[in-house]
C-alpha positions in Angstrom: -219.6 50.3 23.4 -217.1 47.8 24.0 -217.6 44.4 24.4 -216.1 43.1 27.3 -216.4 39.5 26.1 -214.6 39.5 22.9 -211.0 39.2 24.0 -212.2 35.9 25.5 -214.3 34.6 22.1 -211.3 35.4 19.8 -208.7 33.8 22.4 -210.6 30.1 23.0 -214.6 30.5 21.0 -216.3 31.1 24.1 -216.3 32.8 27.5 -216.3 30.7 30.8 -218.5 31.8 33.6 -218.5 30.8 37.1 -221.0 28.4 39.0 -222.8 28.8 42.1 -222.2 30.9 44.7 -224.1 30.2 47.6 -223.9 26.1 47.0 -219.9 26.8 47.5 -220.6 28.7 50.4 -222.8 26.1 51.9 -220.7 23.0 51.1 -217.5 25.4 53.6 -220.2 25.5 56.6 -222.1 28.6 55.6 -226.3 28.6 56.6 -227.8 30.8 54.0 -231.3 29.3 55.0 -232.2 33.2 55.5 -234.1 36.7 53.7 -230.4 38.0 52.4 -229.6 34.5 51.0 -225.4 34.8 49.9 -225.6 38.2 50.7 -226.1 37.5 54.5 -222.2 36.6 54.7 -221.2 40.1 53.4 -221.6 41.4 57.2 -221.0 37.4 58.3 -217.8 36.4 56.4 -216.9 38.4 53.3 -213.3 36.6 53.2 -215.4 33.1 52.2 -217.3 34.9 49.1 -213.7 36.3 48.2 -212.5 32.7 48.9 -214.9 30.8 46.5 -214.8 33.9 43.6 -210.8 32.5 44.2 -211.6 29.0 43.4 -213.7 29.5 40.8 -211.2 31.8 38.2 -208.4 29.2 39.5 -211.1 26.6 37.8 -210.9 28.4 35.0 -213.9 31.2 34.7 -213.4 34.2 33.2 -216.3 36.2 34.6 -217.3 35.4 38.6 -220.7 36.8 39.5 -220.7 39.3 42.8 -222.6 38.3 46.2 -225.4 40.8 45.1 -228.1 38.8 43.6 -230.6 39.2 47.0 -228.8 42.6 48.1 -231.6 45.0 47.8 -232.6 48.0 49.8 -236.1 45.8 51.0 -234.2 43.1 51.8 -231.6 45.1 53.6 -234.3 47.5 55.2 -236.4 44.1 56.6 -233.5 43.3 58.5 -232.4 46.1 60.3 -230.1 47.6 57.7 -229.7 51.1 57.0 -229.8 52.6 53.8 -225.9 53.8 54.0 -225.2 50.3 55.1 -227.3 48.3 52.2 -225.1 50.9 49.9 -221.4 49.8 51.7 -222.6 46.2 51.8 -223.6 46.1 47.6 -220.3 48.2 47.3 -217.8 45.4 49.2 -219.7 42.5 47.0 -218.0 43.9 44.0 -214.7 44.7 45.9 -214.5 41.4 46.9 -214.8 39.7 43.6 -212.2 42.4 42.8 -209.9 41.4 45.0 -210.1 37.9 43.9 -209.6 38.5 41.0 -206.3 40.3 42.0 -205.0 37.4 44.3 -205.8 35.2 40.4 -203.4 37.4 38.4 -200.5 36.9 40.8 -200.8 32.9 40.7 -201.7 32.1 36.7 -200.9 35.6 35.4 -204.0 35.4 32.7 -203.9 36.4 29.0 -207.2 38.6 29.7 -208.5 39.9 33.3 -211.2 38.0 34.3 -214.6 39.9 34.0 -216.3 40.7 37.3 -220.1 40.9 37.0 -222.4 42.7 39.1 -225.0 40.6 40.0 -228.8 42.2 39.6 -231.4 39.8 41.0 -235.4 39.9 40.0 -237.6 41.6 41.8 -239.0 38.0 43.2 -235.7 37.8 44.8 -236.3 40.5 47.4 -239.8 38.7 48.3 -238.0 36.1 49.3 -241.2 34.3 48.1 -239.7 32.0 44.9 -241.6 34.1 42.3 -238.4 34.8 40.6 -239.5 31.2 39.5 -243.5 32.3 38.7 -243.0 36.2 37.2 -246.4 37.0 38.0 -245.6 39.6 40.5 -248.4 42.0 40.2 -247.1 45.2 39.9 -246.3 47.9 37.0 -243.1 48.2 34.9 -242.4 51.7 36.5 -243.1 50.0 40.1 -239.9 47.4 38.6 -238.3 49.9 37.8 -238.0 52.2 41.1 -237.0 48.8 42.7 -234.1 48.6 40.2 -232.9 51.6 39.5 -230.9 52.9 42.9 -229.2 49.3 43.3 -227.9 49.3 39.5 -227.1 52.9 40.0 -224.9 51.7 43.4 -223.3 48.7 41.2 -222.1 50.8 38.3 -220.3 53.1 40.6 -217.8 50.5 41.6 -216.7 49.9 38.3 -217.8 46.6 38.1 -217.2 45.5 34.2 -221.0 44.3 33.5 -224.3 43.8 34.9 -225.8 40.6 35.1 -229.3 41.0 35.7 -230.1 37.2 36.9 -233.4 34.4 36.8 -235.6 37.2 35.2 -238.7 35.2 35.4 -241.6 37.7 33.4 -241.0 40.0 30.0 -242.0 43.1 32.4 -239.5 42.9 34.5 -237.3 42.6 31.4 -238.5 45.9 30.0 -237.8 47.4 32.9 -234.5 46.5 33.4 -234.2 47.5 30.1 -235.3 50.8 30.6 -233.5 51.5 34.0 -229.7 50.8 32.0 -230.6 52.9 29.2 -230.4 55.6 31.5 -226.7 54.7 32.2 -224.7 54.6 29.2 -220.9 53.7 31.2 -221.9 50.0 31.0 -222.9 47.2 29.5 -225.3 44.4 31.3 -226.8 40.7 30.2 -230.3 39.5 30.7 -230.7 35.6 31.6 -233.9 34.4 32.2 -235.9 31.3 34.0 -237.3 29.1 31.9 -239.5 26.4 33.0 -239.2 24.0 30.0 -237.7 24.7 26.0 -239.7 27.2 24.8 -241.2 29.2 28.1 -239.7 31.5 30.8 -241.0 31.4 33.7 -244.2 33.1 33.6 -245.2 31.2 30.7 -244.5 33.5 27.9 -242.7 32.6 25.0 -238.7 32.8 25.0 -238.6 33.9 21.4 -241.0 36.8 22.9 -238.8 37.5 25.8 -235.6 38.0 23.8 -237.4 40.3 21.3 -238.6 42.6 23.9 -235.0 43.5 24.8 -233.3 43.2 21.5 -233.3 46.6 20.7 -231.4 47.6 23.5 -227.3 49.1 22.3 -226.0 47.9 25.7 -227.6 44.8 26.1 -224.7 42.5 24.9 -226.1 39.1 25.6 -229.3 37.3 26.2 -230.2 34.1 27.5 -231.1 31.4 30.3 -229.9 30.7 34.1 -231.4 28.6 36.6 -233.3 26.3 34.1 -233.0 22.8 34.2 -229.9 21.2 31.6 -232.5 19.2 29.7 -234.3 22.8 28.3 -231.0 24.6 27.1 -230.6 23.1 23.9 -233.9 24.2 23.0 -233.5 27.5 24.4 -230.1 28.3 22.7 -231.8 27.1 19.5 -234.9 29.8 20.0 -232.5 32.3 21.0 -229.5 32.0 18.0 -233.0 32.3 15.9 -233.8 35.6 17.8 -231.4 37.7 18.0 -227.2 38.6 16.9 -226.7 39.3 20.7 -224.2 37.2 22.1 -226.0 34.2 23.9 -225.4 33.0 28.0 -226.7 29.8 29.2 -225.5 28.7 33.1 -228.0 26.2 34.1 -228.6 24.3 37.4 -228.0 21.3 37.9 -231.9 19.6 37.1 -233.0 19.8 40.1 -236.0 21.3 41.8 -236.2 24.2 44.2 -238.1 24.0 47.2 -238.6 28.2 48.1 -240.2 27.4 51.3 -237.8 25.4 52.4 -235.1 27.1 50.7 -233.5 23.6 49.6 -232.9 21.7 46.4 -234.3 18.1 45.8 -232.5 16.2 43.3 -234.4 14.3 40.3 -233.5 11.1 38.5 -231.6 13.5 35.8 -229.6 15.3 38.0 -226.3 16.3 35.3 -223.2 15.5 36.6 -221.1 15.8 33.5 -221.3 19.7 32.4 -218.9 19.7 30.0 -220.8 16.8 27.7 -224.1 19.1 27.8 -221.4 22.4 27.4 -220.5 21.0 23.7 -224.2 20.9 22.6 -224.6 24.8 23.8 -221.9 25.8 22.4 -222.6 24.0 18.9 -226.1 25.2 18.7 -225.2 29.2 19.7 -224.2 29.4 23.2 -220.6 31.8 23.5 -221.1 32.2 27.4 -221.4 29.0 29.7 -221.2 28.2 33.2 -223.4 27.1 36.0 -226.2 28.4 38.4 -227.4 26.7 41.7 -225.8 23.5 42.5 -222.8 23.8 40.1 -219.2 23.7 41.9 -215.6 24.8 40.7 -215.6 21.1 39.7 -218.0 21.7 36.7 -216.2 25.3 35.8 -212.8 23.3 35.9 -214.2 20.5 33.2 -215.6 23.5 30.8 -211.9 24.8 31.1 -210.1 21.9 30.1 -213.1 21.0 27.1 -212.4 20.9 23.5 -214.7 22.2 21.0 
């Protein structure tokens, strides 16, 4: 299978992801305190999404992430969605980050055509609960799977380039997301995990453990961390060049902490404000994708653009 990423890694050494979506969205007015989270402007105001996947390749990503992380059929069918409309809804966050990317070509005419990734969020997403931060869920692997396997199914019809199966919190959920693409061989995906300090994912098991679950997997092209805190992802790159030839993908938030039921971020003492300084470490000890999860702006894409390695 091809590997979408390697026209980008021979042209510059590493590939340039996007940051956060829904901060973006927040800072231009949007209230995403809700169940559907981003995905609640895909009925509300899909030309914003298309707006901010604009900014963000201007800034310099080569891969922007769809408004699909919280679109499930659950968290569609808990507020009054239909199945047919949860399936049109997951099917215009991909064509929007298609049309942005079209609207990109026609002003910086790019050597390679950005990447757009189909965004697959954990199971804890759909609670709604922040157990995508905990992983102990409390259910089978086959359960994880059925929960999976219609929405990836609905994703890889629209000819989205890759998955991106996002803030997998528990080595079960891994497996069977694992599982579920195996039975699709048209496309490739990525598995990032929480991590909740330089050796653990979020349910506490071992990193090292997490990556060799999925290692054996043909179409599985890269492994690694979102959502973490900057201080862990040296560490975690470290563990994970150590673990496994897949390629590795690192976009952390910004250090601060996540208040689930409040749905808000409170900022530490080591809140990063320089990505690009941190970037250089990544990308010395492994790291060949980098961007930015929750808190992250166009700003931080723009100075991993413009770094030198």
């Amino acid at each position: 299978m091809t590997n979408v990423f390697e026209p980008f890694i021979q042209d510059k050494g590493f590939v340039i992801l996007d940051g956060a979506l829904a901060t973006e969205l927040e800072a231009r007015g949007a209230n995403l305190n809700h169940s559907l989270w981003s995905a609640k402007l895909l009925t509300e105001n899909p030309g914003l999404i298309k707006q901010v996947h604009l900014d963000y390749l201007l800034a310099g990503a080569d891969v922007i992430t769809t408004a699909s992380y919280q679109a499930s059929f659950d968290g569609f069918e808990k507020n009054g969605y239909t199945k047919q409309q949860a399936i049109e809804l997951m099917r215009l966050s991909v064509q929007l980050a298609f049309e942005a990317r079209e609207e990109a070509i026609k002003q910086l005419s790019p050597k390679n055509k950005a990447i757009v990734a189909a965004s697959v969020g954990p199971y804890g997403a759909a609670l709604t609960d922040g157990s995508e931060y905990v992983g102990h869920y409390g259910v089978s692997i086959e359960h994880l799977k059925n929960f999976h396997r219609e929405r990836m199914k609905v994703l890889i019809a629209t000819g989205a380039d890759v998955l991106a199966f996002e803030t997998i919190p528990c080595i079960d959920e891994a497996i069977a997301l694992k599982e579920v693409l195996a039975e699709f061989n048209s496309i490739s995906a990525w598995i990032s995990f929480s991590c909740k300090n330089g050796t653990q994912i979020s349910s506490g098991e071992l990193f090292s453990d997490a990556i060799k679950a999925i290692s054996d997997a043909g179409n599985i092209i890269a492994v690694g961390v979102n959502c973490t805190s900057p201080e862990y992802i040296a560490s975690l790159v470290s563990i994970g060049a150590k673990s496994t030839d897949k390629l590795i993908i690192v976009y952390p938030n910004k250090g601060e902490v996540y208040d689930p039921e409040n749905k808000v971020w409170i900022p530490k003492s080591n809140t990063h404000t320089h990505y690009a300084d941190d970037a250089k470490a990544w990308y010395q000890r492994g790291a060949k994708l980098i961007g930015g999860c929750c808190r992250t702006t166009p700003e931080d894409i723009r100075q991993l653009n413009q770094m030198h390695l």
